[in-house]
Every structure is written in C-alpha cells, then in structure tokens.
Backbone as CSV, one residue per row, in Angstrom:
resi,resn,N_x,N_y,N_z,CA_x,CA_y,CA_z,C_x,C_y,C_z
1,UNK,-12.147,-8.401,-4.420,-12.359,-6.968,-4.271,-11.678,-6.171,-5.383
2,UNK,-10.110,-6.631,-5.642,-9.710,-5.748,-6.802,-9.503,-6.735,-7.816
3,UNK,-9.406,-6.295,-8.903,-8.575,-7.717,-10.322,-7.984,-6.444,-11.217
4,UNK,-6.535,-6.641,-11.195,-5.992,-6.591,-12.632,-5.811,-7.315,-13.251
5,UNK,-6.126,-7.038,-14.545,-6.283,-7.956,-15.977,-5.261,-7.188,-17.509
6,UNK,-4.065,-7.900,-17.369,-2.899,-7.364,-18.580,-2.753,-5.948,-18.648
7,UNK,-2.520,-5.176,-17.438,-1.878,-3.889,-17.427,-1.293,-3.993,-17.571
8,UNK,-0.487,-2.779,-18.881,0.572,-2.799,-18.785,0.608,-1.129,-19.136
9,UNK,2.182,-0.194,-18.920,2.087,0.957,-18.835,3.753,1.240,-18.835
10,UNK,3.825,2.782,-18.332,5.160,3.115,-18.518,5.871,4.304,-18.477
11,UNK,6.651,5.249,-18.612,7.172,6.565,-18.524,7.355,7.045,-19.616
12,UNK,6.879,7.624,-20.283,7.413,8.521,-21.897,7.107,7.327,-22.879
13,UNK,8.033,6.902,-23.333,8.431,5.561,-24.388,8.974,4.571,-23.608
14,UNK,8.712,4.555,-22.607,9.388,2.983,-21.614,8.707,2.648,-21.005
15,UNK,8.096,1.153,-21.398,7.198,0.332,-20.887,8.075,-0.227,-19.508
16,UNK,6.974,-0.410,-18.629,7.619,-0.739,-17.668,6.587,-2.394,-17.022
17,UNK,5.508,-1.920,-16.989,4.497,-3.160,-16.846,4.152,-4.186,-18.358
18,UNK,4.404,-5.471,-18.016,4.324,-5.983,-19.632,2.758,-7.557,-19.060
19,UNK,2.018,-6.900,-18.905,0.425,-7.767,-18.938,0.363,-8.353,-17.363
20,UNK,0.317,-7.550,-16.409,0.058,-8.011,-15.056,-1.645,-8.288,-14.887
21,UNK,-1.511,-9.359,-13.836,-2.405,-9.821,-13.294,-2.508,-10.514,-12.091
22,UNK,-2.982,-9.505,-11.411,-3.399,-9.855,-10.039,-4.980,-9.666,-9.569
23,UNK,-4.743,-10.117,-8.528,-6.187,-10.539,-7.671,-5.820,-9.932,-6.331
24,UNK,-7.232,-9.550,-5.598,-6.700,-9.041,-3.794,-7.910,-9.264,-3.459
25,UNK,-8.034,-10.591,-2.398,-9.298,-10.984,-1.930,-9.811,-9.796,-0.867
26,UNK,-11.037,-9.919,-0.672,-11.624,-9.038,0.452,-10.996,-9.537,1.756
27,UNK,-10.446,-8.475,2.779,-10.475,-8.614,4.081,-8.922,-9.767,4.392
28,UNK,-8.209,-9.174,3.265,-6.850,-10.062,3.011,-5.696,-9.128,3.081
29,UNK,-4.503,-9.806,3.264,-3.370,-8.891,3.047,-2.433,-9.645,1.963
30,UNK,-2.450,-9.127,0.805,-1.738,-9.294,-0.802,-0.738,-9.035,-0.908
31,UNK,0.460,-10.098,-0.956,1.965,-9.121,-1.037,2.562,-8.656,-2.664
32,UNK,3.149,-8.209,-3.238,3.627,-8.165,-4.110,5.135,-7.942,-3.904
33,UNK,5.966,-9.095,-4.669,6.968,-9.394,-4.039,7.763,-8.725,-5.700
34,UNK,9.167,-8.497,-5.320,10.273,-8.775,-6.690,11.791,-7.814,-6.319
35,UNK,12.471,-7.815,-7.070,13.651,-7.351,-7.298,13.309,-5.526,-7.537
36,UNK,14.385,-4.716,-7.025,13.947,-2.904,-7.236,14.540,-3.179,-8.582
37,UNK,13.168,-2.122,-9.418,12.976,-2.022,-10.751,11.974,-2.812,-11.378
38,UNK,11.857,-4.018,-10.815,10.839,-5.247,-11.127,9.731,-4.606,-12.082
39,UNK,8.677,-3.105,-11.384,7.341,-3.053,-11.398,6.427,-2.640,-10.890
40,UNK,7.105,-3.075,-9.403,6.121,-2.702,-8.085,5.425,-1.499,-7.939
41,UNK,6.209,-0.663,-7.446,5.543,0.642,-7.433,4.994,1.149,-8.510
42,UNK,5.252,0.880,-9.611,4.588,1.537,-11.153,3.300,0.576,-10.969
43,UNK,3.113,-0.618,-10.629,2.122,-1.467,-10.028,1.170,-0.832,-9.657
44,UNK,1.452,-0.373,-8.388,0.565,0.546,-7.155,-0.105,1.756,-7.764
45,UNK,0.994,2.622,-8.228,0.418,4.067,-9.065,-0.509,3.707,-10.092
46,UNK,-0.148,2.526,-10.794,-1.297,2.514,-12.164,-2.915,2.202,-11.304
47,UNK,-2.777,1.500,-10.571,-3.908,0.882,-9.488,-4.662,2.112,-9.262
48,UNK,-3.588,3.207,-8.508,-4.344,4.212,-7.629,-4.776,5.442,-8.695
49,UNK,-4.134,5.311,-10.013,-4.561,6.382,-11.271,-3.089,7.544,-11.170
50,UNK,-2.397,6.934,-10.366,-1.282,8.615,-10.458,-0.382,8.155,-12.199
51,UNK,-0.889,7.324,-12.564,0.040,6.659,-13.927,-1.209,5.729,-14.783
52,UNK,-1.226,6.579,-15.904,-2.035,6.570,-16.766,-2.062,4.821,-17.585
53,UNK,-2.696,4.179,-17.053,-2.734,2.702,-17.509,-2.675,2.930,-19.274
54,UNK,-1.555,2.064,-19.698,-1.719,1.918,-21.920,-2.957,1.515,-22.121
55,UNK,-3.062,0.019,-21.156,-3.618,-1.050,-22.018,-3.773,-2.315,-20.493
56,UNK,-5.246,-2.874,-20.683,-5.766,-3.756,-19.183,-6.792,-3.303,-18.693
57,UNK,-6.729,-3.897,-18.050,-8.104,-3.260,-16.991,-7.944,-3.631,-15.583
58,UNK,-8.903,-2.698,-14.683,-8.490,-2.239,-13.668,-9.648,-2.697,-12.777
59,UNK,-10.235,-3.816,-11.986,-11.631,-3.732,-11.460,-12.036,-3.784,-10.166
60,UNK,-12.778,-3.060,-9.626,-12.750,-2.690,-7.976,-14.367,-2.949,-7.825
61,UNK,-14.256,-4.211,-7.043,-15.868,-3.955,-6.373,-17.000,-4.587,-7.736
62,UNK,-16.363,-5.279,-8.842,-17.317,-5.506,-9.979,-17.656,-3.745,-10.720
63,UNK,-16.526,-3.260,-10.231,-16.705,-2.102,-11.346,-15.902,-1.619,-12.035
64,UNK,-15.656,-1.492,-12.923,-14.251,-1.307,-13.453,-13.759,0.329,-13.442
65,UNK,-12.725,0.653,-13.156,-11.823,1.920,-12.442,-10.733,2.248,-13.231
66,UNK,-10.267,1.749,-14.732,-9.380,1.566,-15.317,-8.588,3.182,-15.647
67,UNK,-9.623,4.049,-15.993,-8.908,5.401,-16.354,-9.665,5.898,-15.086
68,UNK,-10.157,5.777,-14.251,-10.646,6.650,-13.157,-9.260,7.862,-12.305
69,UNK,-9.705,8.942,-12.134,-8.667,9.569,-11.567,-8.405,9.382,-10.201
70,UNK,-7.203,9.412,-9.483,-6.680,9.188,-8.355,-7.822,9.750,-7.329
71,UNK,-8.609,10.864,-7.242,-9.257,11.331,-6.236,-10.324,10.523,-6.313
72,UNK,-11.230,10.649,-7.300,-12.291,9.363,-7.913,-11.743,7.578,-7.251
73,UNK,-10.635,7.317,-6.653,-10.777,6.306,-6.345,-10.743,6.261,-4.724
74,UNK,-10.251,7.078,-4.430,-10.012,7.809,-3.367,-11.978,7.776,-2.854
75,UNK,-12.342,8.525,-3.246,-13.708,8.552,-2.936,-14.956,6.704,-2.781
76,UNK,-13.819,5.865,-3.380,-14.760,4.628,-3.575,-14.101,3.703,-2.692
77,UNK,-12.877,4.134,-1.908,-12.489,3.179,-0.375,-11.302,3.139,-0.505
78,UNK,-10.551,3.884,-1.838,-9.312,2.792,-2.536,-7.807,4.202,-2.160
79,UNK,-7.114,4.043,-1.097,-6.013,4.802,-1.016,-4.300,4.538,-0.713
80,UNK,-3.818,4.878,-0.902,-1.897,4.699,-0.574,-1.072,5.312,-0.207
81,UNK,-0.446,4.652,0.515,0.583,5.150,1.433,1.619,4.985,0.647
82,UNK,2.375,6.062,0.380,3.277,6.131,-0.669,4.594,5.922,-0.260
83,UNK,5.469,5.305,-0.943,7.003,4.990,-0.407,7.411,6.303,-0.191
84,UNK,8.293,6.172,0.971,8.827,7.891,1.127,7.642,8.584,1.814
85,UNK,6.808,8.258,2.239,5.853,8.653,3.105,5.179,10.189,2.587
86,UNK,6.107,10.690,2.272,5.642,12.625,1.490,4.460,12.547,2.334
87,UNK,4.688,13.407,3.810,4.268,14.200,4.609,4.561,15.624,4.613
88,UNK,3.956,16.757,5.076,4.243,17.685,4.809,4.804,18.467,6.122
89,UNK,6.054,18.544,6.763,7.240,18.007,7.514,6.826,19.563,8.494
90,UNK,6.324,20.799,7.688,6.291,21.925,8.561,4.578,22.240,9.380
91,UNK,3.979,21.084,8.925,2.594,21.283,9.340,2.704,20.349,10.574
92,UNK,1.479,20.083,11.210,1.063,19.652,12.764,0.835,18.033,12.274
93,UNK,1.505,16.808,13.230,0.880,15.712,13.152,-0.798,15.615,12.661
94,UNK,-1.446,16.774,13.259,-2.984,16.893,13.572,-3.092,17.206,11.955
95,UNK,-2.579,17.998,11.467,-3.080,19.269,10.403,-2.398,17.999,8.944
96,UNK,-1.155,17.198,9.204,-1.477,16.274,8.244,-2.318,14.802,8.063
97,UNK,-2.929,14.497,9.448,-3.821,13.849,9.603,-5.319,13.952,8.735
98,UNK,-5.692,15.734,8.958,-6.512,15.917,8.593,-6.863,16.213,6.985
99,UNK,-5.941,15.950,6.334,-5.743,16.696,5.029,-6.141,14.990,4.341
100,UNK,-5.815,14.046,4.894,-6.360,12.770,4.644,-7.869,12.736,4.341
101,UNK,-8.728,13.394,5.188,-10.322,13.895,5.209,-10.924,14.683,4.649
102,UNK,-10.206,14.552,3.111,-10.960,15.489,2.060,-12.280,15.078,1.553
103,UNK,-12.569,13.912,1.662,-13.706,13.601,0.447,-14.991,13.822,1.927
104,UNK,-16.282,13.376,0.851,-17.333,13.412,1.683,-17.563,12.597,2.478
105,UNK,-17.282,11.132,2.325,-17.390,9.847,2.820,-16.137,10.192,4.418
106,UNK,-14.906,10.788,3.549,-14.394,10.875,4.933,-14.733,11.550,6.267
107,UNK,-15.322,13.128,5.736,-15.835,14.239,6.538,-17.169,13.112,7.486
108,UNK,-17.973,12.479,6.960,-18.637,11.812,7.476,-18.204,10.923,8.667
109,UNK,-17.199,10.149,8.737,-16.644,9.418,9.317,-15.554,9.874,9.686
110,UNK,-14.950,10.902,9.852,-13.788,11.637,10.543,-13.856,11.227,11.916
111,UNK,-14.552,11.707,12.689,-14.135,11.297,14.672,-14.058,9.882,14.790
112,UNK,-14.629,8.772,14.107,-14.813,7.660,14.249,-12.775,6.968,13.444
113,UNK,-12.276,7.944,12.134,-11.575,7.759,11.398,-10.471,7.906,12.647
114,UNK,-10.258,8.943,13.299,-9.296,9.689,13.528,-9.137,9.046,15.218
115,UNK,-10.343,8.259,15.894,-10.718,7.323,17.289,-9.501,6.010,16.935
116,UNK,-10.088,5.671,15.293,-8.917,4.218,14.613,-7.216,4.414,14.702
117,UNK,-6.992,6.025,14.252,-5.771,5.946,14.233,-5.475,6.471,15.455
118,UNK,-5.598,6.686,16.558,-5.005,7.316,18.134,-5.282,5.853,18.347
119,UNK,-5.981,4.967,18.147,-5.968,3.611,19.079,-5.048,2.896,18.423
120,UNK,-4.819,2.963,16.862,-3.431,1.951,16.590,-2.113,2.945,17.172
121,UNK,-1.841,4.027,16.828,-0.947,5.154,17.265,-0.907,6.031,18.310
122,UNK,-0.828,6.024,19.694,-1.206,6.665,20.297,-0.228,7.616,20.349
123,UNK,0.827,7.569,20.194,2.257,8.541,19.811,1.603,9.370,18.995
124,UNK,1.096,9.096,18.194,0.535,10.087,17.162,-0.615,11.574,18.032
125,UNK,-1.191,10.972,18.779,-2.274,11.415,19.600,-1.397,12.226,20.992
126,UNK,-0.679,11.461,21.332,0.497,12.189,22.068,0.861,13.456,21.669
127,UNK,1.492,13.716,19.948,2.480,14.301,19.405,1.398,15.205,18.624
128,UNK,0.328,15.280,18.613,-0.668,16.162,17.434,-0.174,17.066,17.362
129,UNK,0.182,18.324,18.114,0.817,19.598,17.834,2.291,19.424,17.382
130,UNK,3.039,18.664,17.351,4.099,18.255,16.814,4.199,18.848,15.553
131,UNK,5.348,19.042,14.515,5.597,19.444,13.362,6.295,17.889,12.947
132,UNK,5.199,17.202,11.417,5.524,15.964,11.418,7.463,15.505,11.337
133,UNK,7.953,17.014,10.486,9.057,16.841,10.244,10.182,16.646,11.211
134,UNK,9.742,16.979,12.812,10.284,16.587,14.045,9.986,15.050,14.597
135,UNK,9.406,14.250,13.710,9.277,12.714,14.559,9.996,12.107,13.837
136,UNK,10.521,11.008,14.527,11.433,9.909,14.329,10.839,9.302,12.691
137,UNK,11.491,8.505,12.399,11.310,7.760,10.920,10.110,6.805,11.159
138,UNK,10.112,6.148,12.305,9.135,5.182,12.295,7.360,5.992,12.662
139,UNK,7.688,6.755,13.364,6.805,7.768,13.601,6.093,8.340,12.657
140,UNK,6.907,9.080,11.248,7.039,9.535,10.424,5.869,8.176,9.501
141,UNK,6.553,6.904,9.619,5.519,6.001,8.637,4.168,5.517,9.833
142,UNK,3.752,6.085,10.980,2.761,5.744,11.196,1.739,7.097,11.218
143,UNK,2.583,7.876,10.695,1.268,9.318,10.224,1.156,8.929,9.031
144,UNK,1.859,8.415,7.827,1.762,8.051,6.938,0.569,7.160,6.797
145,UNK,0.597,6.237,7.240,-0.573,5.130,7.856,-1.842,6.269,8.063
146,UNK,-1.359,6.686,8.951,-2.854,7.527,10.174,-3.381,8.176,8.736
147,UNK,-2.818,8.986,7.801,-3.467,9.691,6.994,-4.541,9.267,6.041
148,UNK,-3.743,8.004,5.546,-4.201,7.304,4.573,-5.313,6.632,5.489
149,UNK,-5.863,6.467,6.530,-6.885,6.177,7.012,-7.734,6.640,6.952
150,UNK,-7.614,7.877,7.376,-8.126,9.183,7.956,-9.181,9.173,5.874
151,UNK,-9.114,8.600,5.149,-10.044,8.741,3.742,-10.948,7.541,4.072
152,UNK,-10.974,7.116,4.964,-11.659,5.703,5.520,-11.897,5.135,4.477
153,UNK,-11.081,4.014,4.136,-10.845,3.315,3.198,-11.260,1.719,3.493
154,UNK,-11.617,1.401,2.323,-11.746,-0.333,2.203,-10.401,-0.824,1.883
155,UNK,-9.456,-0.428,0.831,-8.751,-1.123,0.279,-7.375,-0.466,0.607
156,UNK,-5.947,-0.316,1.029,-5.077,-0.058,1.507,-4.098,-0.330,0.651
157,UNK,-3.384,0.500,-0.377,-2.298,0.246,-1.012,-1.104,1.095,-0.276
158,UNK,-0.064,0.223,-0.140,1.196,0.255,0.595,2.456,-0.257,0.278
159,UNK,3.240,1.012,-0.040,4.185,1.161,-0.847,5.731,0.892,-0.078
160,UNK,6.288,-0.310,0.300,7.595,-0.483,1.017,7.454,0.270,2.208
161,UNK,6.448,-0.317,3.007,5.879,0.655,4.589,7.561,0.481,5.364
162,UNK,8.359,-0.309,5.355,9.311,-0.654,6.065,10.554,-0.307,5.547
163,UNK,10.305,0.590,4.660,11.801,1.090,4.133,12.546,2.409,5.228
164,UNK,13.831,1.598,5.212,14.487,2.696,6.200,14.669,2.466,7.400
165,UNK,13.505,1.521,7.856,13.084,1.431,9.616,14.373,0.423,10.126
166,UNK,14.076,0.765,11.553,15.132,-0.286,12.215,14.487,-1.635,12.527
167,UNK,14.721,-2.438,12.519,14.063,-4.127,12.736,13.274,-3.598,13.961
168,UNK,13.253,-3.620,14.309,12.134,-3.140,15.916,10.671,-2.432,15.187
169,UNK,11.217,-1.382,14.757,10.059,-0.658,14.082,9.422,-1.397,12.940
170,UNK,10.228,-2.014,12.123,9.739,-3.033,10.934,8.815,-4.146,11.490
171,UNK,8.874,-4.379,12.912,7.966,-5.298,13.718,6.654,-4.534,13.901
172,UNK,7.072,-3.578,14.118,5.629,-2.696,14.856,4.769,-2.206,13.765
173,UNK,5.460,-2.095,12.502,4.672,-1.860,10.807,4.474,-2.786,10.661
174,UNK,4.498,-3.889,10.643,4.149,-5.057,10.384,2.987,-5.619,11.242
175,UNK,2.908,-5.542,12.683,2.275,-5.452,13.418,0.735,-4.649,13.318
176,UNK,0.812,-3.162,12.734,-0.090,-2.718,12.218,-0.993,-2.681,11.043
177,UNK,-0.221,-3.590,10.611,-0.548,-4.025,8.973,-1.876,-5.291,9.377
178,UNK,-1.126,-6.054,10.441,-2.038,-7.247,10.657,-3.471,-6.847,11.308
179,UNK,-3.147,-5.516,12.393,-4.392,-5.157,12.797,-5.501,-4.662,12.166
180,UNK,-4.620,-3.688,10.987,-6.023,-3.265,10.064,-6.705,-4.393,9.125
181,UNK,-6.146,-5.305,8.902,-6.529,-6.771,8.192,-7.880,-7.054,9.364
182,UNK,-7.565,-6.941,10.759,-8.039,-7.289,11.576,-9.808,-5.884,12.041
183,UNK,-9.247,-4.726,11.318,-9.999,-3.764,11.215,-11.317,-4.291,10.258
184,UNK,-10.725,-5.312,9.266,-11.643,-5.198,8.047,-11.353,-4.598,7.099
185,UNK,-10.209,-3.855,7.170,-9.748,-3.233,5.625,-8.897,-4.312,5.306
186,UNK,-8.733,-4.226,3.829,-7.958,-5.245,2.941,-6.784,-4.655,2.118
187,UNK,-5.787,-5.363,2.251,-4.243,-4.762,1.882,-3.326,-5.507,0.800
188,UNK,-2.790,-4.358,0.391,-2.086,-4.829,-0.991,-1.055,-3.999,-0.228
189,UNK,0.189,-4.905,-0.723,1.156,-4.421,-0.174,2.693,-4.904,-0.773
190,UNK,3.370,-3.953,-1.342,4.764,-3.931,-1.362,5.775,-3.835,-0.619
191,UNK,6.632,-5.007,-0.779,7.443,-4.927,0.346,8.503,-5.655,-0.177
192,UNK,10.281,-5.103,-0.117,11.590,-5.354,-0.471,11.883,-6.699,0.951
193,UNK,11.688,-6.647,2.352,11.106,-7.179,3.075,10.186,-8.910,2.556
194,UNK,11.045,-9.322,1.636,10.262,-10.708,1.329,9.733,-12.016,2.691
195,UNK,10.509,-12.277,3.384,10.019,-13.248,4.637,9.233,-12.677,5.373
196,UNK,9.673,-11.240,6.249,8.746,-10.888,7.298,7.256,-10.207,6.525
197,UNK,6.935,-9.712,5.317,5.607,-9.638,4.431,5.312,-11.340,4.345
198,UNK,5.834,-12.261,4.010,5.034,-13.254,3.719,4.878,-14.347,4.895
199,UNK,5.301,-13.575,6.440,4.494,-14.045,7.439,3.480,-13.571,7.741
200,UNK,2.718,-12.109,7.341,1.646,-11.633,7.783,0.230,-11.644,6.598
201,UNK,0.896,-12.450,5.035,0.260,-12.128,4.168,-0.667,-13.540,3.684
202,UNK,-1.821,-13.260,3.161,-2.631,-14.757,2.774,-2.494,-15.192,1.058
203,UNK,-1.716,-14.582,0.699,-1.447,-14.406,-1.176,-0.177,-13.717,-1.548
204,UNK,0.572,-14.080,-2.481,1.775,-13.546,-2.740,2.036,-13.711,-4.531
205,UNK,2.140,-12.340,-4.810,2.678,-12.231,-6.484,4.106,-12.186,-6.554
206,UNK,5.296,-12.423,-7.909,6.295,-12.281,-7.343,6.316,-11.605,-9.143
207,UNK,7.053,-10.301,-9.034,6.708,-9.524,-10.534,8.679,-9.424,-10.492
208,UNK,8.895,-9.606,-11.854,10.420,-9.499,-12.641,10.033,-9.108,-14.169
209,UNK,10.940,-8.043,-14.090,10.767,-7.178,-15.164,9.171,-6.720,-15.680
210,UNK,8.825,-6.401,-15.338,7.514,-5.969,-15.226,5.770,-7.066,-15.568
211,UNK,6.727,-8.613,-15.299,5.666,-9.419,-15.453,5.515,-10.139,-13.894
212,UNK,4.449,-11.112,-14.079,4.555,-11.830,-13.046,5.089,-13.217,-13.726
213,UNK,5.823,-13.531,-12.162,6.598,-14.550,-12.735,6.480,-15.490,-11.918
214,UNK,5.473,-16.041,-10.920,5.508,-16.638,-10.116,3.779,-16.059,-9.024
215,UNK,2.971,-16.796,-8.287,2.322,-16.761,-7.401,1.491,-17.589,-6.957
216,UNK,1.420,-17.405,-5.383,0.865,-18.741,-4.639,0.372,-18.856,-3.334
217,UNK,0.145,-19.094,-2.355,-0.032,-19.272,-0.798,1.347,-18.727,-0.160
218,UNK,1.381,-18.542,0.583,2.878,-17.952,1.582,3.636,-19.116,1.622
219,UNK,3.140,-19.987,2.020,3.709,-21.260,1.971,4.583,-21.828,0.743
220,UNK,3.616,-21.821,-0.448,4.078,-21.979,-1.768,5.205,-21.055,-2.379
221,UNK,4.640,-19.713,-1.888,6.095,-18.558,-2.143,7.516,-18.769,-1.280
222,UNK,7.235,-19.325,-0.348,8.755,-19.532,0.401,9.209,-20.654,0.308
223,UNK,9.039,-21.497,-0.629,9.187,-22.435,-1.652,9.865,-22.942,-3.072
224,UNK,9.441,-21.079,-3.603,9.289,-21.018,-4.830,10.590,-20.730,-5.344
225,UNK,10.956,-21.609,-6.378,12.930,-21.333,-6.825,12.807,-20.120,-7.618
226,UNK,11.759,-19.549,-8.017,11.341,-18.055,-8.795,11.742,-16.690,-7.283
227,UNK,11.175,-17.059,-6.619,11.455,-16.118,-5.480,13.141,-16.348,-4.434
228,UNK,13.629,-17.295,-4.482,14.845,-17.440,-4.378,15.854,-16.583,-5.363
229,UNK,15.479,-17.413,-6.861,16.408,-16.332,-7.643,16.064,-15.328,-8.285
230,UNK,15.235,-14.610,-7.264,15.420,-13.424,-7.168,15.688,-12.326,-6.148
231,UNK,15.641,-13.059,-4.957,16.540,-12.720,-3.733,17.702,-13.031,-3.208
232,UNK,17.648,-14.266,-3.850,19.013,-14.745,-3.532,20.039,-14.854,-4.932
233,UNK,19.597,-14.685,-5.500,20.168,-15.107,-7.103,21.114,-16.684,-7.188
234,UNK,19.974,-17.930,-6.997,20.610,-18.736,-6.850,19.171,-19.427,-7.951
C-alpha cells in the first residue's frame, strides 16, 4: 500500500533522514522502531507532506505522492495522529471530532465515520459536549484517534499513541490499534514502547540516526542485537 524509496530530508541545513526505506503492507500494522532523535517522527511528517521531502520517493496505492501536500493526502485515505495529540482543548469532544470531516470523501461517510468511533470509544460519545481540554490523558489520545478517523482513512499514521499513558491505558491504545487493523485500515506506527508495539505488529523497521538499521518479522525484531543495542545499549 505505501513504499518509501531513499528519503531523505531535514530542518534548515540539518539532514535528519539519510535514504529510508520502508514498505506497509495492506490491512497490516508497521512498527517503526529506534532511539528519540533516531528519525521517526521526521519519518511520519515527510510521509504525511507536513516536511518537505530533499530527495526519494514517496508511493501510495502505485501512485506516487512524493511532493503532494498534506491535505491532498488527506483526501486519498492517508492521515495522522500526531504525537502530543494537538486537540483543540476549548472546543466540544463533538466539535473536534468533526473538524476531522473536512474533505469530501469524509462529509460522505461522516454518520457511518463517527457510528466507528462511538463503537471503539464510547466515552467519547458519553463526553461529546465535553471541552476536550477537560478529559483525562488517555481520553485525550482516543479523540485523537476518533478524529483522525472521522477523514475515513485507509492508511493510519501514528505518532507515539502511548506517550504519557499509564500501563492500563497503554493496553487499551494498543487494544485499539489491533481493532482498526481489524476494521481494515492499515497502520504505520511509532512507538518508544518497543515489546508491547511488536506484540500487536506484522513488520518492524528499526531506524538509528536517520537510517534503517535493521528489519524483519516481530519475531526476528525481538531477536535482533540491532534492536537490543539500542534499547538496551548492550
């Protein structure tokens, strides 16, 4: 469904990606594993267009998306849930739900969009008049979720969904991760979280210093003396 092919990119004069390449099968969940600073998230943004790719290519669907702008991908299935969730804290659970349902494809599929997220979240559906900036943290990353739905998407980029949470809640994100796999959407996903991502995942990259340095089966990654020393530094 997606292929990067030797992206690489960066901030001002600082390269940060040096020739990545990955793959994200259809109807899969893709981890991308490494050390903070590695890549990752500069990863995700170059993917979704918020960071202007140097040099690579970018291909979604047998089409290539390489300079396409963030809304433009947005419109072709492809959206993210951004680390830090950036919800807009004084508006209504409901009212940032809906701001997810900009494009046409979504307006189309809105009651059917918005049926998906009250049945994974029903707290959410509970809390609609709520002001998002009054729910708990874990709460907080399943409007995050709900929104990024709410563009009814094929492809799901997800940015450290479990940062912050308490192990309980890191179960229940995790938990929801497997269901939308189970929805039929397909997930790429970052996560500091190396074991409990590579129990729910069918593929695993492992990126250091902005390359890949390692990837394989889940099996093969919890294996791998590349992914040890770099979690464990052994």
């Amino acid at each position: 469904m997606l292929k990067v092919e030797k992206l690489e990119t960066g901030y001002g004069v600082m390269q940060v990606l040096w020739g990545i390449d990955l793959e994200v099968e259809k109807k899969s969940i893709t981890t991308v594993l490494g050390p903070n600073g590695a890549g990752k998230t500069t990863t995700l943004k170059s993917i979704m267009g918020i960071i202007k790719p140097w040099d690579g290519k970018i291909v979604y669907k047998d089409d290539e998306i390489t300079n396409l702008p963030p809304h433009g991908k947005v419109e072709l299935g492809i959206t993210l849930v951004p680390e830090g969730r950036h919800l807009f804290p004084t508006m209504s659970v409901y009212e940032n739900l809906m701001l997810g349902a900009y494009t046409k494809k979504a307006e189309e599929n809105l009651k059917d969009s918005l049926e998906l997220v009250y049945s994974l979240f029903p707290i959410l559906k509970e809390r609609a008049k709520q002001k998002a900036g009054t729910l708990s943290g874990g709460e907080q990353q399943m409007l995050a979720i709900g929104r990024a739905l709410m563009t009814n998407p094929d492809l799901i980029l997800m940015d450290e969904p479990s940062q912050g949470l308490a192990p309980k809640l890191v179960t229940e994100v995790f938990d929801t991760i497997v269901k939308l796999k189970e929805q039929g959407l397909t997930i790429l996903l970052v996560e500091q979280n190396v074991y409990a991502s590579l129990e729910i995942s069918d593929y695993a990259y492992l990126i250091a210093e902005g390359q890949v340095v390692d990837q394989g089966t889940v099996d093969e990654m919890r294996e791998s003396d590349e992914v040890k020393k770099a979690y464990v530094g052994v």
